[in-house]
C-alpha positions as CSV (number, residue, x, y, z in Angstrom):
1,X,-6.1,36.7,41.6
2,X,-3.3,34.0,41.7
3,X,-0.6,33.6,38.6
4,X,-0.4,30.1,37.9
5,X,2.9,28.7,35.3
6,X,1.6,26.2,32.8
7,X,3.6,23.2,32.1
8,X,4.1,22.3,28.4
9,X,2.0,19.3,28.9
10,X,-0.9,21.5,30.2
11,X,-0.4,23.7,26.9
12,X,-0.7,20.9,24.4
13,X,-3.6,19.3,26.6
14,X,-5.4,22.3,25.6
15,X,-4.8,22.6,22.4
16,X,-6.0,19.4,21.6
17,X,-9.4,19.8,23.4
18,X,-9.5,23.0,20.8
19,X,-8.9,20.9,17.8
20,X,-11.2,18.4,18.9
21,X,-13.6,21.3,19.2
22,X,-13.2,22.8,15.5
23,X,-12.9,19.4,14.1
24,X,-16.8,18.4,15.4
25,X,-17.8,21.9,14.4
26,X,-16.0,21.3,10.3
27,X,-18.6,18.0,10.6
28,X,-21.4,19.6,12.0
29,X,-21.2,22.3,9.2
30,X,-19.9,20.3,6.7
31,X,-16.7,22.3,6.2
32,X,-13.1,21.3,5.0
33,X,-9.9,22.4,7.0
34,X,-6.6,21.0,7.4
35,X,-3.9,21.4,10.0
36,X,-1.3,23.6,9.2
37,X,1.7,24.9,9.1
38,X,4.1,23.2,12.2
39,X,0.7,21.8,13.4
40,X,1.2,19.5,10.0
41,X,4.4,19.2,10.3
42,X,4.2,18.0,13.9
43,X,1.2,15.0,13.2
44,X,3.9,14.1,10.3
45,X,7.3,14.3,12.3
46,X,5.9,13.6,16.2
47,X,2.4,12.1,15.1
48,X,1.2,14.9,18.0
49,X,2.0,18.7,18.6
50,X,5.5,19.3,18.4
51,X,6.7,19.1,21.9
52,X,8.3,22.6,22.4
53,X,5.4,24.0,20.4
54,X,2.9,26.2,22.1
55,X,0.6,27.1,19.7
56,X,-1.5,25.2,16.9
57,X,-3.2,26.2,13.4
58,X,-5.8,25.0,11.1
59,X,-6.3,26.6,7.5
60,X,-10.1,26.8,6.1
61,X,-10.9,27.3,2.6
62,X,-12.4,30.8,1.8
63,X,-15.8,29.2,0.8
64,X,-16.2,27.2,4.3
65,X,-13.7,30.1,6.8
66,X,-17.2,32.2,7.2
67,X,-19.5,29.4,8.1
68,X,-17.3,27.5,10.4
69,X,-16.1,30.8,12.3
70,X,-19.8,32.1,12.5
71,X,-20.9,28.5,14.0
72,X,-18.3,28.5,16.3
73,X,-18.2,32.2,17.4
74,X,-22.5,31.5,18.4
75,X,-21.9,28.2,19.7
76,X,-21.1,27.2,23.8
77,X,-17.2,26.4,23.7
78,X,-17.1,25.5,27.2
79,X,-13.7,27.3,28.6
80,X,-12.9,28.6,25.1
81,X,-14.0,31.1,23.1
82,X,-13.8,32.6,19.3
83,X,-11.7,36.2,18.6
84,X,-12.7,37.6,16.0
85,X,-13.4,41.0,14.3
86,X,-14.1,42.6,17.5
87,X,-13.1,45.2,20.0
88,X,-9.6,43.0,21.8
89,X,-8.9,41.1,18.0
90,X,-5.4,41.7,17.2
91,X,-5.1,39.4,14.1
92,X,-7.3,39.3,10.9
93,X,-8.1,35.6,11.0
94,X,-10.1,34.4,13.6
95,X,-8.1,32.5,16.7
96,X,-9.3,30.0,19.3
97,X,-8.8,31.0,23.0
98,X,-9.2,30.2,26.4
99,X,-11.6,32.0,28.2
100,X,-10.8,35.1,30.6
101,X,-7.1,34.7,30.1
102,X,-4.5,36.7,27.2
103,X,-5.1,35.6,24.2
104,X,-1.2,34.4,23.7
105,X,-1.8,32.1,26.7
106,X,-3.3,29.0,24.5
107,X,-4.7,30.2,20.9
108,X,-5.1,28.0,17.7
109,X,-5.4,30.3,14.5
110,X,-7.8,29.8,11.9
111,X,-6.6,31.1,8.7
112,X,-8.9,32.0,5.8
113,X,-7.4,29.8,2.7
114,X,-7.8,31.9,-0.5
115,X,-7.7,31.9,-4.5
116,X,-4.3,33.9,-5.8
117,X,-3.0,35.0,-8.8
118,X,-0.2,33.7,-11.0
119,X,1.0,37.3,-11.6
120,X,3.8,38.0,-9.3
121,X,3.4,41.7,-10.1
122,X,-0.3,41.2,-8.6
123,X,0.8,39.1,-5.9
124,X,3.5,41.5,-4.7
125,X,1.0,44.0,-4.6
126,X,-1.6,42.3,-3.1
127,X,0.9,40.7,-0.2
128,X,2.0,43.9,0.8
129,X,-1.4,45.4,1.1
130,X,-2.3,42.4,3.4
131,X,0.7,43.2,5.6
132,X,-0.2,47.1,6.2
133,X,-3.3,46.4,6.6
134,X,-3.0,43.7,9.9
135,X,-0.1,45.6,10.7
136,X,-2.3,48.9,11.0
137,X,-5.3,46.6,12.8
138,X,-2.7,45.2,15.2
139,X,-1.3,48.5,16.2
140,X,-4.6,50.0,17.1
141,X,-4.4,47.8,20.1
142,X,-2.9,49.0,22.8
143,X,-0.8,46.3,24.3
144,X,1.7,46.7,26.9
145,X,4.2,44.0,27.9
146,X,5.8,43.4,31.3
147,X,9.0,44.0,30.1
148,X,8.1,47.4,28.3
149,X,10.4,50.4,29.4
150,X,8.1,53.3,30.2
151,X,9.6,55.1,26.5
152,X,8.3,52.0,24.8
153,X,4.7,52.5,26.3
154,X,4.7,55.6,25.4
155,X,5.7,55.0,22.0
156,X,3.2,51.9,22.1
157,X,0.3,54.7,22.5
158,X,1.8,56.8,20.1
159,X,1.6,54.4,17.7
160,X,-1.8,53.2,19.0
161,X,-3.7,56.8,18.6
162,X,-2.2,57.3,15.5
163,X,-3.3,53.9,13.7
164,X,-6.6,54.4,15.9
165,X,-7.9,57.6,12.6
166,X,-8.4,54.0,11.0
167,X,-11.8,52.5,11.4
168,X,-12.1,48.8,12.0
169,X,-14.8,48.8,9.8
170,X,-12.9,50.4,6.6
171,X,-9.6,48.1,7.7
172,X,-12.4,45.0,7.4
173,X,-13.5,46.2,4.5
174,X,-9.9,46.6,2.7
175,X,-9.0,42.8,3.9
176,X,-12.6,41.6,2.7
177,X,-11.3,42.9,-0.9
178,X,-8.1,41.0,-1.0
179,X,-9.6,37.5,0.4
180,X,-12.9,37.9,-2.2
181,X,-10.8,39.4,-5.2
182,X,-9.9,36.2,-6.7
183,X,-12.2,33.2,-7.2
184,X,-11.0,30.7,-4.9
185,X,-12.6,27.4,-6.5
186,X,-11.5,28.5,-9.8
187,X,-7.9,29.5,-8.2
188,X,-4.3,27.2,-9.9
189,X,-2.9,29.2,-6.5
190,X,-3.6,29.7,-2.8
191,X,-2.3,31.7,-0.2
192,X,-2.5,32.3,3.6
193,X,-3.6,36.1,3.8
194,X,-2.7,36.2,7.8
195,X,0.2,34.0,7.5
196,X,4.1,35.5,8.3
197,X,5.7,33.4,5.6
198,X,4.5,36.4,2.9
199,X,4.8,35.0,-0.6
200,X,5.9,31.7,0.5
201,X,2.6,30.9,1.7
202,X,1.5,30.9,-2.1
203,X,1.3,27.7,-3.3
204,X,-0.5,24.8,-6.2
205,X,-4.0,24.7,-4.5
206,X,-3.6,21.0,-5.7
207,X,-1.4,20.4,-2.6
208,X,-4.0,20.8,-0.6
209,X,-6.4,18.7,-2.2
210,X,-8.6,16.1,-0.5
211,X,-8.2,16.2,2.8
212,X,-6.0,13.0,4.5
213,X,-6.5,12.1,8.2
214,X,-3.4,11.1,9.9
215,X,-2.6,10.9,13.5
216,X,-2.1,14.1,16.1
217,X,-1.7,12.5,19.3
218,X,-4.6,9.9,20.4
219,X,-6.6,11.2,16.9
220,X,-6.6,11.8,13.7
221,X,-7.0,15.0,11.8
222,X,-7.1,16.1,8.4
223,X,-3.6,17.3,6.1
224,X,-3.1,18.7,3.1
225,X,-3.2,15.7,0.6
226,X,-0.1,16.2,-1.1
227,X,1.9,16.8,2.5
228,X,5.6,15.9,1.2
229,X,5.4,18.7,-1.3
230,X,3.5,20.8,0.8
231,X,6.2,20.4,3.7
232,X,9.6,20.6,1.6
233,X,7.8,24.0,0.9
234,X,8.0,25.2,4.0
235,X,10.7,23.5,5.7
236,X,12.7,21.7,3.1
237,X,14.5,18.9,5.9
238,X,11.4,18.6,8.0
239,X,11.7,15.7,9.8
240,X,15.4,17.2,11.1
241,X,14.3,18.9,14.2
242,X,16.0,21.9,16.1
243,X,19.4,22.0,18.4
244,X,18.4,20.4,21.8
245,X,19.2,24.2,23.2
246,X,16.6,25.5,21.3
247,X,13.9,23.3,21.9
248,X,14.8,23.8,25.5
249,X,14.4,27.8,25.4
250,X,11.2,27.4,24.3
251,X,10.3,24.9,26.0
252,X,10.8,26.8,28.9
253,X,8.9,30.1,27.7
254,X,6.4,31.0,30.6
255,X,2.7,30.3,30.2
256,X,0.7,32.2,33.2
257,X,-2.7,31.5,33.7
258,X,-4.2,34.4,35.9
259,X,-7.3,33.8,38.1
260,X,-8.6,32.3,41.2
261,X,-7.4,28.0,42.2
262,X,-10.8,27.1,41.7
263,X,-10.7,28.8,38.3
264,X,-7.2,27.1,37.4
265,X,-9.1,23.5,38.6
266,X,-11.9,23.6,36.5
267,X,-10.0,24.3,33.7
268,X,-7.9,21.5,34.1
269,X,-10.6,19.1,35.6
270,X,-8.3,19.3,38.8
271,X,-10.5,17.7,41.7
């Protein structure tokens, strides 16, 4: 096997086959979705990806998350492939990925959008049951990192056998309570169960609305309707973009693709 560094351009090339691929499927099944998060904010600030960005998301209403997943997840994705709810998942929501390579390679999150309530007593609560929850799934996963001293693998499988007395089934079972507790069509609020903005991520479901296409690179995509609010939300000054330093660090993050040339090729249509 050969390591191969991914450009940026490579990245982003890839992530907009992906989105290409879960829009068709939202047609095919008739399902909503909108890009979120910085994926929004970059077909608003950069009408594309944001450059230095290496990841993308899409957000699903609750009533449509199971029937687009399940389509995807049974359909042929070509070099991609659905994680979800199964043995290598990390994360709660379902994510995107190449095939045959780490899942923090290339991944595009699908979050479940649900129905919240208006008591923040209740959505305290319910919040910080999310959190232990995906933090107890993710920790059941034994993950070591190149850069792991050998006490930090040990304390990795520490952790790991410990979490591992939880089932995955009675951990799905927990999270299924929270997304179903609330009605989400009769909801005032949403939130983003899987998301790491916590509470923030609860907000007027009216800002999502009808869904708008606008431009992400040479197509458009759907946004939340009301995207000013919505963005001002989450990044107050969002069309001010980061130091030039900063966009450079991560710019420069490294991306390895592991497997054989031909492999690497026929990924990237490389004759």
């Amino acid at each position: 096997m050969e390591r191969f560094k991914l450009t940026m351009d490579e990245i982003h090339l890839l992530l907009r086959e992906a989105i290409e691929i879960i829009d068709q499927a939202a047609k095919e099944t008739g399902s909503t979705y909108y890009l979120h998060a910085g994926t929004a904010l970059g077909a608003i600030r950069h009408n594309d990806l944001i450059p230095w960005d290496e990841d993308a998301d899409v957000i699903v209403p609750l009533p449509c998350y199971d029937k687009l997943v399940g389509y995807l997840k049974n359909k042929d994705l070509g070099k991609f492939r659905i994680l979800y709810r199964e043995k290598y998942s990390t994360k709660m929501q379902a994510k995107l990925v190449l095939k045959d390579q780490h899942e923090d390679l290339m991944c595009i999150d699908l979050f479940p959008l649900i129905g919240f309530p208006e008591d923040k007593e209740e959505q305290k609560k319910l919040d910080q049951k999310s959190a232990k929850i995906r933090s107890i799934y993710a920790n059941k996963r034994l993950r070591y990192s190149a850069s792991d001293a050998w006490w930090k693998k040990i304390l990795k499988e520490i952790y790991s056998f410990y979490y591992s007395l939880h089932s995955d089934r009675s951990l799905y079972r927990q999270f299924d309570e929270i997304l179903y507790k609330y009605d989400f069509n009769s909801a005032k609020l949403v939130t983003n169960p899987c998301g790491k903005y916590s509470l923030k991520n609860v907000i007027p479901k009216q800002w999502y609305g009808t869904p708008v296409y606008h431009q992400l690179g040479t197509k458009d995509y759907p946004i939340p309707e009301h995207i000013e609010e919505y963005l001002k939300h989450y990044y107050k000054d969002y069309m001010k973009v980061p130091p030039k330093d900063e966009q450079n660090r991560l710019m420069n993050q490294p991306k390895i693709f592991i497997g054989t040339e031909e492999q690497y090729k026929n990924v990237f249509n490389h004759n």
